[in-house]
N, C-alpha and C positions, 0 to 999 in steps of 0.2 A: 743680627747674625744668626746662624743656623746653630741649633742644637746641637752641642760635639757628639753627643751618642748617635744620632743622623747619621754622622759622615763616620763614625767610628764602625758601625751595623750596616749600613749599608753606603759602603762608599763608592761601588760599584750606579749603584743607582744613581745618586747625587751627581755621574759625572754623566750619565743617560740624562738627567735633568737640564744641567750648564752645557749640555751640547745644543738640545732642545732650543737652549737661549739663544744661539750661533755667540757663546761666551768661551771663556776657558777661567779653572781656578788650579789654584796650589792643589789638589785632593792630598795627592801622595808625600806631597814635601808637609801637609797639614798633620798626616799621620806619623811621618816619622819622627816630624818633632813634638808630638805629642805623647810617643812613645818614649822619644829619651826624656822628657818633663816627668812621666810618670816616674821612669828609671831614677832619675837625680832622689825626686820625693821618697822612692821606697829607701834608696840608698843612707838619706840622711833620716829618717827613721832608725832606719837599723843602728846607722852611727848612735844615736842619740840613747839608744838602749843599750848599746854597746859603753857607751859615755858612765851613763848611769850605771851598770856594773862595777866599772872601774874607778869609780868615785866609789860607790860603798868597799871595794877591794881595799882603799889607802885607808879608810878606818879602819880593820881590821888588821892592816899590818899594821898601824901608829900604835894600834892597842897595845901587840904584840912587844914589841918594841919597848915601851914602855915598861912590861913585865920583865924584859930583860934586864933591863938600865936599873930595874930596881934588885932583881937578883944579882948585879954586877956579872953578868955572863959578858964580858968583851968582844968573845970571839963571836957567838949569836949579835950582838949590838951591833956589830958589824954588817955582819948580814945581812937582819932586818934595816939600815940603814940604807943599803942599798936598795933592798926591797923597794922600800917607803920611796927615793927617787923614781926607780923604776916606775911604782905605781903613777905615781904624782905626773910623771912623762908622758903615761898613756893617755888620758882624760885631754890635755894638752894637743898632743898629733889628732886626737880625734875630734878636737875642737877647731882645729886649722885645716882638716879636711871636713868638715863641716862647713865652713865659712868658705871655701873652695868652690864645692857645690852651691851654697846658698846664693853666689857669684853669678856662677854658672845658671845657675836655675832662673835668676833674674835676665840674663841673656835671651834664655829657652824662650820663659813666657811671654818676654816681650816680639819677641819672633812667631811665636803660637799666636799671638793676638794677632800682630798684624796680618798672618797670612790669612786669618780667618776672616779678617776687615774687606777683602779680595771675593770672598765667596758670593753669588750673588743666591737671591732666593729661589726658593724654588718653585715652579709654574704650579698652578691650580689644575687641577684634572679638568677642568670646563676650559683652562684658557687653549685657545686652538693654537694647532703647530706647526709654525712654520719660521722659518730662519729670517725674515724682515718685513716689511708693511704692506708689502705686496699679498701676503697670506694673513690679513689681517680679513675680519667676517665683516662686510658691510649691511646694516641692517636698512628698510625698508624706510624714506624719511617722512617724518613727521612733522606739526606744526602748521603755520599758514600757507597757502599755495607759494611754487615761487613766482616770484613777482615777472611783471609781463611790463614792458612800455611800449609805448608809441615813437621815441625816438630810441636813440644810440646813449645807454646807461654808461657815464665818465667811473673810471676808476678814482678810486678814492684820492690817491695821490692828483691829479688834476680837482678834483671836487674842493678838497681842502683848500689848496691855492685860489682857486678859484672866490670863492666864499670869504678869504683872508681868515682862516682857524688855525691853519696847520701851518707852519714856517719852516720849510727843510734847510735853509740857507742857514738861517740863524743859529738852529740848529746844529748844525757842522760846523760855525763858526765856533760857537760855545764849547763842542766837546767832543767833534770829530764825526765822522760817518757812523752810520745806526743811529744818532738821538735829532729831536725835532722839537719844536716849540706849538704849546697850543696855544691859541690864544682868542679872546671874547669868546664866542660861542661854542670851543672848539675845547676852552678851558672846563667852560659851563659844562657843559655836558657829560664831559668825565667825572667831575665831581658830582653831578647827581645821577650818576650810573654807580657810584660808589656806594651811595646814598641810599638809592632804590634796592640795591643789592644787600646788604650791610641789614635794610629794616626788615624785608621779604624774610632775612633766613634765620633774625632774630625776633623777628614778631608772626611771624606765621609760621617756621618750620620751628622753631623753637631753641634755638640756638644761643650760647652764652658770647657776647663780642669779647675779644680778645685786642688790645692792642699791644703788641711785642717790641723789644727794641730792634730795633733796624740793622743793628750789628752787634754781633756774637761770637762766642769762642769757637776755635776749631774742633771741641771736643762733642759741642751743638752739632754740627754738620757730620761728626761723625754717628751721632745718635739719629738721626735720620736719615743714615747711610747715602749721605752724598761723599762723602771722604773714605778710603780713598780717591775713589773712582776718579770723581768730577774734578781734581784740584784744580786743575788749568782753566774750568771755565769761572771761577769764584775769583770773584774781586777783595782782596784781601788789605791789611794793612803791612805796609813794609817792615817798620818796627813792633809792633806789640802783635798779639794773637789774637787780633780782630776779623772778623770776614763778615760781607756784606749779607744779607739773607738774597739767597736767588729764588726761596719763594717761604711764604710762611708758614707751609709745613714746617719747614727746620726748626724754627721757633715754637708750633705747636706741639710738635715729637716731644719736645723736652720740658714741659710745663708741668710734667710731673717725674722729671726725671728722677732716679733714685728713691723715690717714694711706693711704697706702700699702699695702696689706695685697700678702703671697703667694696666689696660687691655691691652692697649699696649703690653704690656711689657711680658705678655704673647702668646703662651708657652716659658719656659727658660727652656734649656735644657744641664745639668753639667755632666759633669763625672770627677773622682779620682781615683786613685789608693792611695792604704793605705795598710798598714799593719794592719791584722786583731786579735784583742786578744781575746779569750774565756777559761773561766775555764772551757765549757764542760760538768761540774759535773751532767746535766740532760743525759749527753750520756755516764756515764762510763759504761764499756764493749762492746761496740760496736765500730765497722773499727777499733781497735787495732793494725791490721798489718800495714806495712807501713807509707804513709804518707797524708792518706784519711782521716785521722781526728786529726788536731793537734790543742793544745792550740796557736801558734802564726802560722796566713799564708797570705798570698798576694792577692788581691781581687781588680781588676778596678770595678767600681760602675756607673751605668747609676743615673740620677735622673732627673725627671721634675716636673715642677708646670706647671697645664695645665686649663683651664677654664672645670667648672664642666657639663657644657654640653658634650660634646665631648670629657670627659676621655677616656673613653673606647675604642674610636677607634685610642685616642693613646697609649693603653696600648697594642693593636693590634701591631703598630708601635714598640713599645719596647721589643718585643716579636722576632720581625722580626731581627733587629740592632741584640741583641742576637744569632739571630738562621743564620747573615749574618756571626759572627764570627765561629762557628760551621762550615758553609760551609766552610770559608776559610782553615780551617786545617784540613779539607778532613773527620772530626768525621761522625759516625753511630750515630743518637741520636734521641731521641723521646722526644716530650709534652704530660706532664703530664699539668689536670687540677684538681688542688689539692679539697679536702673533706671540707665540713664546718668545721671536727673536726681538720682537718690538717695544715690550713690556720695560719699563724701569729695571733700573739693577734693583734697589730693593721690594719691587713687589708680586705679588704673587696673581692679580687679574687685574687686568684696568678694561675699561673703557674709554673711550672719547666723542665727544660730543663736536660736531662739524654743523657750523652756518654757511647756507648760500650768501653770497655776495657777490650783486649782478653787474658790478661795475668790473671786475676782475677776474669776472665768472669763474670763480674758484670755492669749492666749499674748503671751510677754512675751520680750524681747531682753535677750539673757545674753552674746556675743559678736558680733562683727563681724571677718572675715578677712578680711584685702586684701593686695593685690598692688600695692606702689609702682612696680614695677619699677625705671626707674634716677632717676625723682623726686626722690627724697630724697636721692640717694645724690649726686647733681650738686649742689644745697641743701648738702650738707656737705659737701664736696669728699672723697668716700671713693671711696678707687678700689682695684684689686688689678693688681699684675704678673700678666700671661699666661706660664704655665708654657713658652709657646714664644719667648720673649724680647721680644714686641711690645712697643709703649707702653699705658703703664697706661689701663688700661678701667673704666669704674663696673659696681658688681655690681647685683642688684637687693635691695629689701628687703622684707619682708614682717613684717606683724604680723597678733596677734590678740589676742583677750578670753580666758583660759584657765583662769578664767569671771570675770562680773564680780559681786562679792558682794550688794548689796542684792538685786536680782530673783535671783538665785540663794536667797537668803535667803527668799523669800518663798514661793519653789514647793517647798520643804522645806514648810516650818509649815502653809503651805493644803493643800499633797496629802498630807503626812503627818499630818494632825488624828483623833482621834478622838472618838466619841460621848459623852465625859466632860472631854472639852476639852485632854486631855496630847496630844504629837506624839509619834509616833515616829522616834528619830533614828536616818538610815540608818546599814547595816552597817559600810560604808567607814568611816564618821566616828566609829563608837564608840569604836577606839585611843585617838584622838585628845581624848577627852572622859569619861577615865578606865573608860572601860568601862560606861559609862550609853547603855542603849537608849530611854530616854523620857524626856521632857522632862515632869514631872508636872505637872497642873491646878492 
């Protein structure tokens, strides 16, 4: 979430910002009620000093009191008797308006937090502007040439049938429209695209593997600011406060949640593989064929906490880790540097990373890098000791896709097809796939 003194200092700006996004947030309903939260607080101060007066006031008359009772003064005993009630009455009302506001104020905060839950972050002065993906910057592509045939290259969805890998029928038997079955070679191959991905970012880019559980609390998704936003597309448990992870950022946002870290201890750099769940329900009709857009798919996930100076030139680095896996499987692919309107609700710059795929002729999104900055990291209260003794600071965070399996899936089988209908499976992945270079017809 955003800094309250941000929106407090300049709230004017903040909504120049969430316009930028083509978003809208609470600003003014954020301030008002963060005006009366402060009001409640100053109020029961006062009370409580006021409290505290009137408590030492009843010693001083019981004193008193006392002196009389012993002088036998009736008519004073009297008085002071009254007093002493009096007194004793006030500390009382001022404790039930106390507990009034205390009420109240638990109302306030919990209203203060959620509208703030609503705010999305705010754009990077580099990220371009424009209201949706259409004003998004496309960069010059890189990679192996795109590929060229001699015949008429099958879209994946035929390829897979055809080859007996991909099962759409089955599929939709088992679990309805959007999911599919892979199977023999079709299985293979995702699992050592897992595999090959999973060793590359932990043996060469330098990466700690993370395995998460699969399902987490709603308070997870809020620390990685999918909640509130996204509820409807999250697959949740009916009874208890379970939801499925729709990617493993969620799971790695919060690996140190609540925690303290040392500067030291910075950058830490995770990656996971997870299986990924989305209801989708913001994209129905769209990539319907095949298996470009499914409710359940396979996703390795980069993630770092990095010290907030020098984000950026490691969101640089996560860009590259990314665009090293791309090289290794021979893809045609371009960066995209996404729109203000286009960007994540919580993040402040992403890219995305697009493979050709000549069966469908479509370039296709295979990752997305972004740059939460300190987002998320205020979301889960994760913060680091400054190596020169300050008070604890939020880091920033960053994720990305390191790659995400189905369209990675696809721009294999379509650019590697051949005239007889087997693929060739790239070099990288034959280790991993007992030493078979073709996927035979």
């Amino acid at each position: 979430m955003l800094d309250i003194n941000l929106i407090r200092n300049r709230p004017e700006w903040v909504k120049e910002q969430v316009a930028k996004r083509n978003d809208s947030a609470p600003i003014d309903e954020i301030l008002q009620t963060d005006q009366r939260r402060r009001e409640i607080l100053q109020e029961v101060e006062a009370l409580r000093q006021e409290r505290n007066v009137a408590s030492k006031a009843i010693g001083r008359v019981m004193g008193q009191l006392k002196k009389a009772q012993k002088a036998d003064d009736a008519k004073l005993v009297a008085e002071l008797t009254q007093q002493t009630e009096d007194a004793k009455a006030a500390p009382r009302k001022i404790g039930e308006r106390i507990s009034e506001l205390d009420e109240e104020l638990r109302e306030v905060e919990a209203k203060f937090r959620d509208l703030q839950m609503w705010v999305p972050n705010m754009p990077h002065e580099t990220t371009p502007i424009g209201p949706d993906e259409e004003h998004n910057v496309i960069r010059e592509p890189e990679g192996e040439p795109t590929p060229t045939f001699e015949f008429e290259p099958k879209p994946h969805w035929e390829l897979g049938v055809d080859l007996d890998i991909i099962d759409f029928e089955r599929g939709v038997k088992l679990s309805g429209s959007r999911f599919y079955l892979l199977k023999g070679w079709g299985a293979r191959l995702q699992r050592a695209l897992i595999q090959f991905m999973l060793d590359t970012h932990t043996l060469q880019h330098g990466y700690t593997e993370i395995y998460p559980p699969f399902i987490v609390r709603s308070e997870i998704f809020e620390g990685a600011a999918q909640l509130p936003k996204f509820f409807d597309n999250i697959y949740r448990d009916a009874e208890e406060d379970y939801m499925l992870l729709a990617t493993a950022e969620v799971a790695l946002t919060n690996v140190h949640r609540d925690e303290i870290l040392d500067e030291q201890d910075l950058p830490l750099k995770y990656v996971a593989y997870t299986p990924c769940f989305r209801r989708e329900k913001m994209s129905a009709g769209k990539d319907v064929r095949g298996i470009k857009r499914g409710h359940q798919f396979d996703k390795v996930e980069m993630y770092r906490y990095v010290l907030p100076e020098n984000s950026y030139d490691y969101h640089e680095a996560l860009l590259q880790d990314a665009k090293d896996i791309c090289d290794a499987l021979g893809f045609r692919y371009r960066v995209l540097e996404l729109a203000t309107g286009d960007i994540g609700f919580g993040m402040a710059k992403t890219y995305d990373i697009e493979v050709w795929a000549a069966g469908c002729h479509e370039w296709l999104e295979v990752s997305s890098i972004s740059n939460a900055e300190d987002f998320q990291a205020r979301r889960a209260n994760i913060r680091y000791r400054p190596a020169d003794g300050g008070k604890p600071r939020y880091p920033h965070t960053l994720n990305a896709s390191g790659l995400a399996l189905p369209r990675v899936m696809i721009a294999i089988l379509e650019n590697n097809q051949q005239a007889d209908g087997s693929v060739v499976i790239p070099e990288v992945l034959r280790p991993y796939m007992g030493g078979a270079a073709i996927i035979p017809a």
